[in-house]
C-alpha positions in Angstrom: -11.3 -15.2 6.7 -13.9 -14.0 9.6 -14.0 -10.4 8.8 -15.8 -8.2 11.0 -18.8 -6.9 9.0 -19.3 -4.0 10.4 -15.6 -2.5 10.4 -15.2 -3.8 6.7 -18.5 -1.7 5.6 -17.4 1.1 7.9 -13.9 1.4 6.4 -15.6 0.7 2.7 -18.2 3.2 3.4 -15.4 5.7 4.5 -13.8 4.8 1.3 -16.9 6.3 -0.6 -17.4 9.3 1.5 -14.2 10.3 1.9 -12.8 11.5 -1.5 -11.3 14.7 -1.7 -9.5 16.6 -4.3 -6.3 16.9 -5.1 -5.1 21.1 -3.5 -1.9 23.0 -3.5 -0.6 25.9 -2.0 -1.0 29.2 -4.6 -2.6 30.1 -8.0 -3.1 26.2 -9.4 -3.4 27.8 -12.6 -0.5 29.8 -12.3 1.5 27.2 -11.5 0.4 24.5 -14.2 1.9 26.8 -16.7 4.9 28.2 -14.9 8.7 26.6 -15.6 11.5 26.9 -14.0 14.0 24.7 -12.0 12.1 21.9 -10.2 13.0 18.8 -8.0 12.2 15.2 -7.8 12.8 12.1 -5.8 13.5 8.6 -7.4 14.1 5.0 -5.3 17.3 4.3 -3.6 17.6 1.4 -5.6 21.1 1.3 -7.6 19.5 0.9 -10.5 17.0 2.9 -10.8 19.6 5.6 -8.9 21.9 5.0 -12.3 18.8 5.4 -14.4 17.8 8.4 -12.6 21.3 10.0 -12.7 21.3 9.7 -16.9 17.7 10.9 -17.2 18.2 14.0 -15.6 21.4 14.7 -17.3 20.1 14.2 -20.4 17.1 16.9 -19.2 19.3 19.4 -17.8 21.9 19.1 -21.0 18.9 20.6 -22.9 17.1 22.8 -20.7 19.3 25.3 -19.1 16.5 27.4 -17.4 14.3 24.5 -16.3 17.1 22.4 -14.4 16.5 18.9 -12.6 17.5 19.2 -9.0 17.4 15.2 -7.8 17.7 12.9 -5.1 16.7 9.6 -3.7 13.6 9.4 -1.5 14.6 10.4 2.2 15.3 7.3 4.6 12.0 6.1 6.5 10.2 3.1 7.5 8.5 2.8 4.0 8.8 6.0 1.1 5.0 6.1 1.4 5.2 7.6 5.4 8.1 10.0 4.3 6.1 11.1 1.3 2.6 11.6 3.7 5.2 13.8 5.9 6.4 16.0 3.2 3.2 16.7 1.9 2.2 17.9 5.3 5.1 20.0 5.9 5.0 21.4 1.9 8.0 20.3 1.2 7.6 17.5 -1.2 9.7 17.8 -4.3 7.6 18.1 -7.6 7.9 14.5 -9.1 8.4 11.2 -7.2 9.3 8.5 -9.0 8.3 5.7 -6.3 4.7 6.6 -5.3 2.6 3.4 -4.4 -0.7 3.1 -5.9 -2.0 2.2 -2.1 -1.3 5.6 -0.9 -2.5 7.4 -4.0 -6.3 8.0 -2.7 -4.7 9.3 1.0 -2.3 11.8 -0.8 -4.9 13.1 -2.8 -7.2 13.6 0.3 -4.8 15.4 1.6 -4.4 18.0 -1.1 -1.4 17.1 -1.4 -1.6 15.9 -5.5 -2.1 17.2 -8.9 -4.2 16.0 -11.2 -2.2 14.6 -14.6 -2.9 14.6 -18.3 -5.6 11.8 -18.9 -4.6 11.4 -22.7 -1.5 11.3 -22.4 -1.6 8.4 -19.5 -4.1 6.5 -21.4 -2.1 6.7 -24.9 0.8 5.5 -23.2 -0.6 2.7 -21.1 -3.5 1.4 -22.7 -6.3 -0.4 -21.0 -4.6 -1.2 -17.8 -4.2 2.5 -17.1 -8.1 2.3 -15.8 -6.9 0.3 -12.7 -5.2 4.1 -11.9 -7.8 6.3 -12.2 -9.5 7.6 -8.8 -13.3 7.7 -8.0 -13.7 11.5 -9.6 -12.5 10.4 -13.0 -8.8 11.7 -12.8 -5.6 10.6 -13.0 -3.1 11.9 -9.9 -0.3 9.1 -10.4 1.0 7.7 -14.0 1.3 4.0 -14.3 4.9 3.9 -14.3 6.8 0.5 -14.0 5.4 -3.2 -12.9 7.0 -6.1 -11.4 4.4 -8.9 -12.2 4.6 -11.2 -9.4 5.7 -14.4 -10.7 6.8 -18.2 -9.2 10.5 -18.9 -8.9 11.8 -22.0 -8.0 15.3 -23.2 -7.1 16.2 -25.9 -9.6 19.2 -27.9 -7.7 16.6 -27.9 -4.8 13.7 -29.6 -6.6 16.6 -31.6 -8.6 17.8 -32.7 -5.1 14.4 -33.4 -4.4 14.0 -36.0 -7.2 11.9 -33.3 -9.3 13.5 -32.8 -12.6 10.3 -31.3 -14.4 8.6 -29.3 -12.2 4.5 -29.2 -12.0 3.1 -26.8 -10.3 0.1 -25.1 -12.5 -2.4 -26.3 -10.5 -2.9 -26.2 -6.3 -2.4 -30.2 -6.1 0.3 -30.0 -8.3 2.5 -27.3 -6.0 0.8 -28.8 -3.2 2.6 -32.4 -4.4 6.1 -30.8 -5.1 6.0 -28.7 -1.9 5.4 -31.8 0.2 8.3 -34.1 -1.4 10.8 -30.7 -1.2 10.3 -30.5 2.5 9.7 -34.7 2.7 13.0 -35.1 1.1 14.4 -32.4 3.8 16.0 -30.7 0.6 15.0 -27.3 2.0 13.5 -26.9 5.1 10.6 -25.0 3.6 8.8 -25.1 0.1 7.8 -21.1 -0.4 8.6 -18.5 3.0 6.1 -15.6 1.6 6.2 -13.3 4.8 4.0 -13.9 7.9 4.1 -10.4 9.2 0.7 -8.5 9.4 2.3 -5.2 7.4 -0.5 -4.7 4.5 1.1 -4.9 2.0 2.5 -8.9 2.7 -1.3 -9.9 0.9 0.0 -8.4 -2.4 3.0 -11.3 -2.3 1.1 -13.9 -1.3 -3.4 -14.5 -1.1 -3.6 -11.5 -4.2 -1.5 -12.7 -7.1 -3.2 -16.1 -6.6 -6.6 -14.7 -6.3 -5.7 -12.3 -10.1 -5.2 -15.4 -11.4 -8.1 -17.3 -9.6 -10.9 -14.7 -10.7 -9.6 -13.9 -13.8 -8.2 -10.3 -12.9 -10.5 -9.0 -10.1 -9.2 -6.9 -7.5 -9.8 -7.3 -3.9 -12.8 -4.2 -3.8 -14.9 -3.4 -6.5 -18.0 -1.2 -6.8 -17.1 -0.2 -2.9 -17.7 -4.0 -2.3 -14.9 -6.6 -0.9 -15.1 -9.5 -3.4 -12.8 -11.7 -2.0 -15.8 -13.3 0.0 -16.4 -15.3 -3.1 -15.5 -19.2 -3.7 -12.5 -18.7 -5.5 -10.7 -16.5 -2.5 -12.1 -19.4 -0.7 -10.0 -21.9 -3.0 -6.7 -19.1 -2.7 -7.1 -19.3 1.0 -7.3 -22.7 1.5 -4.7 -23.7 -0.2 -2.2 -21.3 1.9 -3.6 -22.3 4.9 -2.8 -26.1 3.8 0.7 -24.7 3.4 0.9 -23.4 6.6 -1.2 -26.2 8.3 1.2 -29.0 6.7 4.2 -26.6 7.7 4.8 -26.1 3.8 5.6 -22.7 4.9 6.6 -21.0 7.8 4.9 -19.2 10.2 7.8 -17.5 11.8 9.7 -14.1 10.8 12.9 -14.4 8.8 15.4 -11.9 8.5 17.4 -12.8 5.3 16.3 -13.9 1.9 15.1 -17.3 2.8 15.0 -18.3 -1.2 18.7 -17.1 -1.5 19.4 -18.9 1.5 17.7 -22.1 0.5 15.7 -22.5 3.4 12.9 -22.2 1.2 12.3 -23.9 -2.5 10.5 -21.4 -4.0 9.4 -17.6 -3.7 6.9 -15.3 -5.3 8.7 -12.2 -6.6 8.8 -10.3 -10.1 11.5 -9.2 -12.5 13.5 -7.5 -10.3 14.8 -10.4 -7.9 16.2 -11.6 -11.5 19.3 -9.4 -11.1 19.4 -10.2 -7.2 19.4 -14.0 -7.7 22.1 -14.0 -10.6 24.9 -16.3 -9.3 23.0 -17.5 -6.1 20.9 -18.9 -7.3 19.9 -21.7 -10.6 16.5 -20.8 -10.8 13.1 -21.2 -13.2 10.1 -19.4 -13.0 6.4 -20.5 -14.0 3.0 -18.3 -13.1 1.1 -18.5 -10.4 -0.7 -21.3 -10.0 -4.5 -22.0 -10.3 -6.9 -24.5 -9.0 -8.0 -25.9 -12.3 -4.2 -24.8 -13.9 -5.3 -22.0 -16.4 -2.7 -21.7 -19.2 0.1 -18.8 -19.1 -1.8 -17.1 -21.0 -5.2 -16.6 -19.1 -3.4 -15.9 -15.8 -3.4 -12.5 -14.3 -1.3 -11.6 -11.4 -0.4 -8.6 -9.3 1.5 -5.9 -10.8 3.8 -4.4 -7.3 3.7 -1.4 -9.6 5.3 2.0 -8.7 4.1 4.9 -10.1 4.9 8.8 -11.0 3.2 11.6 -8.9 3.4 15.2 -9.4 3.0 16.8 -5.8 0.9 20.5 -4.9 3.9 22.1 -3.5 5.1 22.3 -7.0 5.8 26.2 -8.2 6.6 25.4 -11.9 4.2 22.0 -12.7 4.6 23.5 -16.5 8.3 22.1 -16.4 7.0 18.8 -13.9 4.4 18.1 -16.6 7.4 18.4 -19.5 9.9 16.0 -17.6 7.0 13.6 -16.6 6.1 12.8 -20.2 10.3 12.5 -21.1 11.0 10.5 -18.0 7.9 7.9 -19.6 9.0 8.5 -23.5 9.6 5.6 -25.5 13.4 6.2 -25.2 13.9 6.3 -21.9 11.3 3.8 -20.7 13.7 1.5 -23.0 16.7 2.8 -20.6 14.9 2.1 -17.8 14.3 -1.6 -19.0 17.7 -1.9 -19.8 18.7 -0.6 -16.1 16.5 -2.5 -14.4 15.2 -5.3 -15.8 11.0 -3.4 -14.6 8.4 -3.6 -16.8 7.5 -0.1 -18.1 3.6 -0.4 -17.9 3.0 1.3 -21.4 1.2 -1.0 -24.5 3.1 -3.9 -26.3 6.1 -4.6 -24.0 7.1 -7.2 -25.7 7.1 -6.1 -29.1 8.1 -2.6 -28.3 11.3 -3.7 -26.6 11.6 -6.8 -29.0 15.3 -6.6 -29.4 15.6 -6.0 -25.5 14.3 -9.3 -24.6 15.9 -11.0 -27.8 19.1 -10.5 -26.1 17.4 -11.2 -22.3 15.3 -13.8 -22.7 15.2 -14.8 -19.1 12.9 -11.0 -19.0 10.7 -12.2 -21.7 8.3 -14.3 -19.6 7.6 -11.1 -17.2 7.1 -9.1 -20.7 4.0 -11.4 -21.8 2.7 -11.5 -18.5 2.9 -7.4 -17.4 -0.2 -7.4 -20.1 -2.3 -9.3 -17.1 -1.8 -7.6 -14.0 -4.1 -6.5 -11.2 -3.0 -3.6 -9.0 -4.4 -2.7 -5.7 -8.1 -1.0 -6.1 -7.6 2.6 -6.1 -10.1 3.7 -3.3 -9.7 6.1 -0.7 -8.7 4.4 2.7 -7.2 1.7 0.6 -4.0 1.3 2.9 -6.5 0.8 5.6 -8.4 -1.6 3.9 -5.6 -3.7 3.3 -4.8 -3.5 6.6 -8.0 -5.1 8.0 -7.6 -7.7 5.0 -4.3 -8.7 6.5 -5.6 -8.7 10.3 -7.9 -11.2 9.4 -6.2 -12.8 6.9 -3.3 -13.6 9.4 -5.6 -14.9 11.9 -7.6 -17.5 9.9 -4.8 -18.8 7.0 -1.4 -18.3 9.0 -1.8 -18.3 12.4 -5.4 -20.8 12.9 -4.5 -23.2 9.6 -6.1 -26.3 12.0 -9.3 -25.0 13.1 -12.7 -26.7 11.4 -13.7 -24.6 9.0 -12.8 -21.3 6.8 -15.1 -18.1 6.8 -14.8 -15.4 4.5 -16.7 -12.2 4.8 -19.0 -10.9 7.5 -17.7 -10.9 10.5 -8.8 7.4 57.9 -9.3 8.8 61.3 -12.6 10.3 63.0 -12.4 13.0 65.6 -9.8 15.1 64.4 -10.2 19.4 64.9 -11.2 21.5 62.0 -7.6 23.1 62.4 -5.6 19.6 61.7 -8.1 19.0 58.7 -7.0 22.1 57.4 -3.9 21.5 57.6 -3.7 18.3 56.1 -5.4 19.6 53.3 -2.5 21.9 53.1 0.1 19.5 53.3 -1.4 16.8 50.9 -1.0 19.9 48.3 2.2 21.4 49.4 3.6 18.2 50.5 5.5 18.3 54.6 8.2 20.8 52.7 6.5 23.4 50.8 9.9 25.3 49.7 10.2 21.8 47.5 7.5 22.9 45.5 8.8 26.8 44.8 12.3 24.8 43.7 9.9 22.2 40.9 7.7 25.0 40.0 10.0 26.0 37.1 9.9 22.4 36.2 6.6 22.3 36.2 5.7 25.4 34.3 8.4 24.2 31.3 6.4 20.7 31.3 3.1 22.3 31.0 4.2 24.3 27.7 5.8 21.1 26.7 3.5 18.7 26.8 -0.1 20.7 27.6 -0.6 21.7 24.1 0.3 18.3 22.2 -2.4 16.5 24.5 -4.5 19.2 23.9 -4.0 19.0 20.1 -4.3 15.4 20.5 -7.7 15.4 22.1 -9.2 18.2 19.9 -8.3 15.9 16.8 -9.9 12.5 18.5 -13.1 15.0 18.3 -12.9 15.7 14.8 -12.2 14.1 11.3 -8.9 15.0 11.1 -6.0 14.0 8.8 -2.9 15.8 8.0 -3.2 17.9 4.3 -0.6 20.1 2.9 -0.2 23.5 3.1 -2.9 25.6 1.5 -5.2 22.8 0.7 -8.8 23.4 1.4 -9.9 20.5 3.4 -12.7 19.9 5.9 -12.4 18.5 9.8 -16.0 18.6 11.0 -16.4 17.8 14.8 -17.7 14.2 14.8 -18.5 14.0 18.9 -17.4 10.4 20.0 -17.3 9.2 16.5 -13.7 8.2 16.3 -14.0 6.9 19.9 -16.7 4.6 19.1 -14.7 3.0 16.1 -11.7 2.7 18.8 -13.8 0.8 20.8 -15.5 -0.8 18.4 -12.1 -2.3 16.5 -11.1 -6.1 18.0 -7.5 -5.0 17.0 -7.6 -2.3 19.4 -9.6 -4.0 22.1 -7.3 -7.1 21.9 -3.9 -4.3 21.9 -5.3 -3.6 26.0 -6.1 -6.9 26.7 -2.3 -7.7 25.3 -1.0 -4.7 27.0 -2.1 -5.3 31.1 -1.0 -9.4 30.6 2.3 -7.9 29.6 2.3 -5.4 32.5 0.7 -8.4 35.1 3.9 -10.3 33.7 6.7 -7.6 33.5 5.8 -5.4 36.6 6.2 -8.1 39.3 9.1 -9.3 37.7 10.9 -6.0 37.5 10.0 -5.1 40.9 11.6 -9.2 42.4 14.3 -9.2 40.4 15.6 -5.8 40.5 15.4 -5.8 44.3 16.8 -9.3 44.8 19.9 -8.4 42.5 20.0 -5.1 44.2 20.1 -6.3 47.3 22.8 -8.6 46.3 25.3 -6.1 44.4 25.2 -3.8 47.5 26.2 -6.6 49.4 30.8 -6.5 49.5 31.0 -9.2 46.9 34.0 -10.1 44.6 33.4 -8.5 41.2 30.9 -6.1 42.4 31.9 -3.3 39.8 31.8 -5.7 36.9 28.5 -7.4 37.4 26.5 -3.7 38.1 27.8 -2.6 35.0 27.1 -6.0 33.3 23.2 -5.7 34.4 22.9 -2.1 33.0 24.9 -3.3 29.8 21.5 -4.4 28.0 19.8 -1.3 29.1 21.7 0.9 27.2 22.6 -1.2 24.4 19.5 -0.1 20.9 17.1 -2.9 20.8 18.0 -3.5 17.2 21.2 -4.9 18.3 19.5 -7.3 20.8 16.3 -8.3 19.3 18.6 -10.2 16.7 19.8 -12.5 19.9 16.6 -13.0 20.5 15.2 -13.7 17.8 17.9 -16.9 17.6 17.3 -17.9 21.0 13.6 -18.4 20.6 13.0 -19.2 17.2 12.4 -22.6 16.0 15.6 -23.9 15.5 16.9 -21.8 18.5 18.8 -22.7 21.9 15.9 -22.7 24.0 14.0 -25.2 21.3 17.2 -27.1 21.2 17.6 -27.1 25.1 14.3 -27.9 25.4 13.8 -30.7 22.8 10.5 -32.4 23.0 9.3 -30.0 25.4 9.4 -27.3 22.8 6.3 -25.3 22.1 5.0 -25.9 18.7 4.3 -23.0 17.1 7.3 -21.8 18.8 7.7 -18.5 21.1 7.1 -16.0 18.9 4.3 -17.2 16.4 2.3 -18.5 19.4 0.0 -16.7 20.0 -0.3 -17.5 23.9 3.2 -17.4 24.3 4.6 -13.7 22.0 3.5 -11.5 24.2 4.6 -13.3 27.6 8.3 -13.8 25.6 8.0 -9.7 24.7 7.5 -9.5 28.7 10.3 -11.3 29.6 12.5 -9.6 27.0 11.6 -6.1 27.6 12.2 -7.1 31.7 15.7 -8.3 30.7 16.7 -5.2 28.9 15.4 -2.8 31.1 16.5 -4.6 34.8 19.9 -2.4 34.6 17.9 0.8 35.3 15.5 -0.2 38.1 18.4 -2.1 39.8 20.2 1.1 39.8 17.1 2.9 41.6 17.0 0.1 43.8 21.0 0.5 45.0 20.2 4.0 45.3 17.7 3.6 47.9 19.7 0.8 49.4 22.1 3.2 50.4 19.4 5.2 52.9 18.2 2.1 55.0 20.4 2.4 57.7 22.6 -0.4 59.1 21.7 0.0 62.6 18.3 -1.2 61.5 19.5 -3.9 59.9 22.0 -5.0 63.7 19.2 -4.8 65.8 17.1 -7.0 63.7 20.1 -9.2 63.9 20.4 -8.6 67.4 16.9 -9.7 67.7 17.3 -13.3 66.0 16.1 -12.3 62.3 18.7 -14.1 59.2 19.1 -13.0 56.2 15.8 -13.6 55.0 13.7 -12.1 57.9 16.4 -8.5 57.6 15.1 -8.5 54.0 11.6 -8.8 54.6 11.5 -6.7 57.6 13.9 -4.2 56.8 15.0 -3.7 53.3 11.6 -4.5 51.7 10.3 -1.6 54.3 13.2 0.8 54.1 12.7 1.0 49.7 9.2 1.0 49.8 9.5 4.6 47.8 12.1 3.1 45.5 9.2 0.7 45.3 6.3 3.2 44.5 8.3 4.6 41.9 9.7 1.3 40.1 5.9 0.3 39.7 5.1 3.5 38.0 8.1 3.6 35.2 7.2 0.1 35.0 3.6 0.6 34.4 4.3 3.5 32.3 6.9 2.3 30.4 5.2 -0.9 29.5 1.7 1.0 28.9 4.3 2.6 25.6 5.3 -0.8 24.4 6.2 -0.2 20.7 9.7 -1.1 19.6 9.6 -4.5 20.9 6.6 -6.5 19.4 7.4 -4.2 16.1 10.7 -5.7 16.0 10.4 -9.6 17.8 7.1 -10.3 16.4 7.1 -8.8 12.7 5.1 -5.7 13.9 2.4 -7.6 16.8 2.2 -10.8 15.6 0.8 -14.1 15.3 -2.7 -12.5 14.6 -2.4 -9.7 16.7 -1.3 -11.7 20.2 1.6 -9.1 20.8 0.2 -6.1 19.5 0.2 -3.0 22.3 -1.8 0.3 21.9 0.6 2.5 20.4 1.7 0.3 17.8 -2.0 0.3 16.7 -2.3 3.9 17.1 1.3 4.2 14.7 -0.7 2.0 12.7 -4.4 3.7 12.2 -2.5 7.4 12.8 0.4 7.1 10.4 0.5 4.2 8.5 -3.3 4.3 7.3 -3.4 7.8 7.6 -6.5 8.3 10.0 -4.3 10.8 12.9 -8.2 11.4 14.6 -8.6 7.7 15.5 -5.0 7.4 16.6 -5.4 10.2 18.8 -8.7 8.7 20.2 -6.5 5.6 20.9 -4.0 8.1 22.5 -6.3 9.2 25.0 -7.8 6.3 25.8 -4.3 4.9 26.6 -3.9 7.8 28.6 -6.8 7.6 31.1 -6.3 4.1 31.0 -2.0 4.7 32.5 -3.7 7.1 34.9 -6.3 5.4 36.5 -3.5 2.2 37.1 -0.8 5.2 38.2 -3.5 5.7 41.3 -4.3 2.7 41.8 -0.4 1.4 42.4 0.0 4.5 44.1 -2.8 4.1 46.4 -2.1 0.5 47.0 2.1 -0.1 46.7 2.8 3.3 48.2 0.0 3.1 51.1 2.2 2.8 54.1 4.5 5.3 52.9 2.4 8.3 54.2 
């Protein structure tokens, strides 16, 4: 995996320097001893709702004054960016019973955690509570449940297959059954682990084979990546052989392709057990090794969630009281029951003995929740994983056939004085200067609008800034071009332009042909006028969730176009090619949107006068010549301003490659600017460098705004 050297020890580096401690709002020492009502969160799994539900009854039946107020975790994109959003806005609840251990070190940099009981943590958990601890020595999350990640296979599938006893401890054993599964064309796919470049996909697919490869590393260690090491060279080789011998798919899927049985196997941990009953006739073995450790040796990832206590807490007294009942024996027993998670506190198995007499299918996960590996808890982890993934993507998924594998460091003379004047005046005022009285309330309400957040946004691209909660004593020092030089400096964010103006160079002339032409036919007195204008501007105003699903069959794989297409089929296919994503975004994104400009377009058709259009008739010119001569003139401002929405809608691209291509996919091909800067600014929690991005995009619209104005909108003065 060619990782940039530089960005890897710039983000590790940041990692080291960038600690801060865990702040809150108010007398800290007040408030570790007050108790009183507080409020938590919990998952919106069923489950672990039902769980939730009894352990705070069970709570509040005993402690009248100190009541449990509860509720699932607010709908967002992941809990992790509505958590980062509470503790910026100081309302986070007191407890949260889904933090993730990869967000840990950026919630505690932004004051927004409390620091827990060390002995009580390491009573309960053992050894493997170490993995949680942050750089200073503390503990801000409790190691609450595991799911260790785990091989299930789909037993009718490998029966069907001709494989009755399955081997897959070693890479040329799974290797051997995945290529007879897909040989025998009894699924379609051995394994589907996701494609997608979120950071978290590793954790499901290179990381619980590299736990079991090294023994139990994790992927940084002493503020060093060891993944550069022979045996991540062995883990990624062998999934980019999967993907090179199309073992595994490089293409998005939208269900639960295991379920399904599109693939044969999938890696997943206890929980899935519940999902899979009655859909599935399943077994499950570890992950597999080169050399095929036993069970017993393996390691794997955890996909543990854990239990924070959050600084906007009043009474952390009663927090620090429910935390260690929510964790007791008893109801970590309840939990297990409920759920079917591994509680990560010592001796699972024998603990819960009885439990997993009566489950037996759990008892596997039980031996192996004593070897897990979580992710390395290091500040700017999130954006670590994130640069793991880029790369990861780009030389294991998306380039399995290239030679080799690399891991680790990578206008008019002679006019008076008088007419100058004027023309000065009129290029400012414009030929009607009461127009500008009648915007300058417009104007004015823009400027408050808008002014101060690109103000905001340009003061933090000049300063270390992050979001922290309220009251937390945090430093922003003004870093100069700093954050600009690691914008410029990033190939994901260099390669985001570069995607951005050969999606503009494709959608812009597009837009500007075919809105005109089919304009220029629906003002024409055609039968079923009415229905075909309001079918153009159908897909305009119809959410691109609804859409992108219609796309997504047309151009995958197995789609109609493939299927129209046949032989002539690109291979990879539209969307996980990474010449072809972004010009299939371009075309999409001109569908969808053609309704609008083909409305501005009949609206300026109406003002070209007919006369014009008799005497060119009168003067020998068809149909073609009229629209050349005529129409193409007479909209030249409809023109002007198409070009710009285009421009500056396309300059914004977000929703599209997010949702087509699994978030800018293959390796990056359809990734625009913003969706880098949600990525950098929100996701991995750096606001300063996705402001810098911001600004950058910006100047970048700007300058192309004046130059399609100077050059599409020439004649028109």
């Amino acid at each position: 995996m060619k990782l940039q050297a530089g960005l890897l020890a710039v983000v590790l580096a940041g990692s080291l320097a960038a600690c801060g401690s865990g702040g809150g709002a108010g007398d800290a020492d007040a408030a570790a001893k007050a108790r009183g009502p507080i409020t938590i969160w919990y998952s919106n799994n069923a489950e672990e709702v039902a769980w939730g539900k009894q352990m705070v009854a069970a709570w509040n039946a005993g402690h009248a004054d100190q009541k449990i107020t509860a509720q699932e975790i607010p709908t967002g994109k992941s809990s992790e960016e509505v958590i980062g959003a509470a503790i910026t806005a100081g309302n986070a609840p007191c407890l949260i019973f889904n933090t993730s251990p990869a967000s840990v070190s950026q919630f505690q940099k932004q004051g927004g955690l409390v620091p827990l009981d060390a002995s009580y943590i390491e009573e309960r958990s053992g050894d493997v509570a170490q993995q949680y601890k942050s750089p200073d020595g503390k503990y801000y999350q409790l190691p609450w449940k595991s799911n260790p990640v785990m091989i299930f296979y789909n037993k009718k599938i490998f029966a069907k297959a001709g494989i009755t006893d399955p081997k897959l401890q070693t890479y040329d054993e799974f290797l051997a059954a995945a290529r007879k599964v897909v040989a025998s064309k009894a699924a379609k796919f051995a394994i589907y682990p996701a494609p997608s470049n979120e950071f978290f996909q590793s954790w499901f697919d290179f990381y619980p084979l590299y736990a079991a490869e090294t023994d139990g590393k994790q992927l940084v260690a002493d503020g060093k990546a060891t993944f550069a090491s022979d045996e991540g060279k062995k883990v990624a080789q062998f999934w980019r052989t999967m993907y090179a011998d199309k073992l595994a798919s490089q293409e998005k899927y939208t269900g639960d392709a295991f379920v399904d049985g599109t693939a044969a196997m999938a890696v997943v941990g206890p929980w899935a057990i519940a999902t899979y009953k009655g859909k599935v006739d399943w077994g499950v073995v570890p992950v597999p090794t080169s050399s095929g450790k036993p069970a017993s040796e393996i390691h794997t990832f955890s996909d543990a969630k854990n239990v924070a206590m959050y600084s906007a807490c009043k009474n952390r007294g009663t927090a620090a009281d429910v935390l260690k009942f929510a964790t007791s024996k008893e109801q970590d027993g309840k939990f297990l029951a409920a759920t079917g998670q591994m509680p990560l506190r010592k001796d699972v198995a024998s603990t819960y003995g009885d439990y997993f007499a009566k489950n037996p299918d759990y008892k596997l996960f039980a031996d192996q929740a004593s070897r897990t590996v979580e992710v390395p808890n290091v500040p700017n982890s999130i954006t670590i994983w994130q640069t793991f993934r880029d790369a990861y993507s780009k030389s294991v998924i998306f380039r399995p056939a290239g030679p080799r594998l690399g891991l680790g460091r990578r206008r008019t003379e002679g006019r008076s004085t008088r007419q100058a004047v004027m023309r000065r005046r009129l290029r400012v005022l414009g030929e009607h200067p009461i127009g500008a009285a009648f915007v300058t309330p417009y104007v004015v309400f823009l400027a408050a609008v808008f002014a101060y957040p690109l103000g905001f946004a340009v003061y933090m691209s000049f300063h270390d800034y992050f979001f922290a909660a309220p009251g937390a004593v945090v430093e922003r020092p003004f870093v100069g071009f700093a954050n600009y030089v690691t914008v410029l400096s990033d190939p994901a964010v260099r390669r985001a332009f570069g995607n951005v103006l050969i999606f503009l160079v494709i959608n812009v002339p597009l837009t500007v042909v075919l809105s005109l032409g089919l304009a220029n036919a629906l003002n024409a007195a055609i039968r079923w006028r009415t229905f075909f204008r309001v079918s153009y501007y159908v897909p305009y105003v119809t959410a691109s969730v609804a859409v992108v699903g219609v796309w997504l069959f047309l151009f995958n794989s197995n789609g109609l176009i493939n299927s129209v297409l046949g032989p002539l089929a690109p291979d990879p296919s539209w969307l996980v090619n990474s010449s072809l994503a972004m010009p299939t975004v371009a075309i999409y994104v001109t569908w969808k949107q053609l309704g609008f400009f083909i409305l501005l377009y009949l609206a300026a058709l109406q003002n070209v006068s007919k006369d014009l259009y008799e005497a060119a008739s009168m003067d020998g010119a068809g149909r073609w010549k009229s629209f050349l001569n005529v129409t193409v003139p007479g909209v030249r401002p409809a023109t002007t301003l198409v070009v710009l929405v285009a421009t500056v809608t396309g300059a914004n691209l977000f929703t599209e490659p997010y949702l087509l291509t699994g978030g800018g996919g293959p390796d990056g091909a359809s990734a625009s600017p913003v969706l880098i800067m949600y990525q950098r600014g929100i996701e991995q929690g750096h606001p300063d460098v996705g402001a810098a991005i911001g600004v950058l995009l910006v100047i970048g619209v700007l300058l192309l705004a004046l130059l399609e104005r100077r050059f599409v909108g020439r004649e028109e003065s």
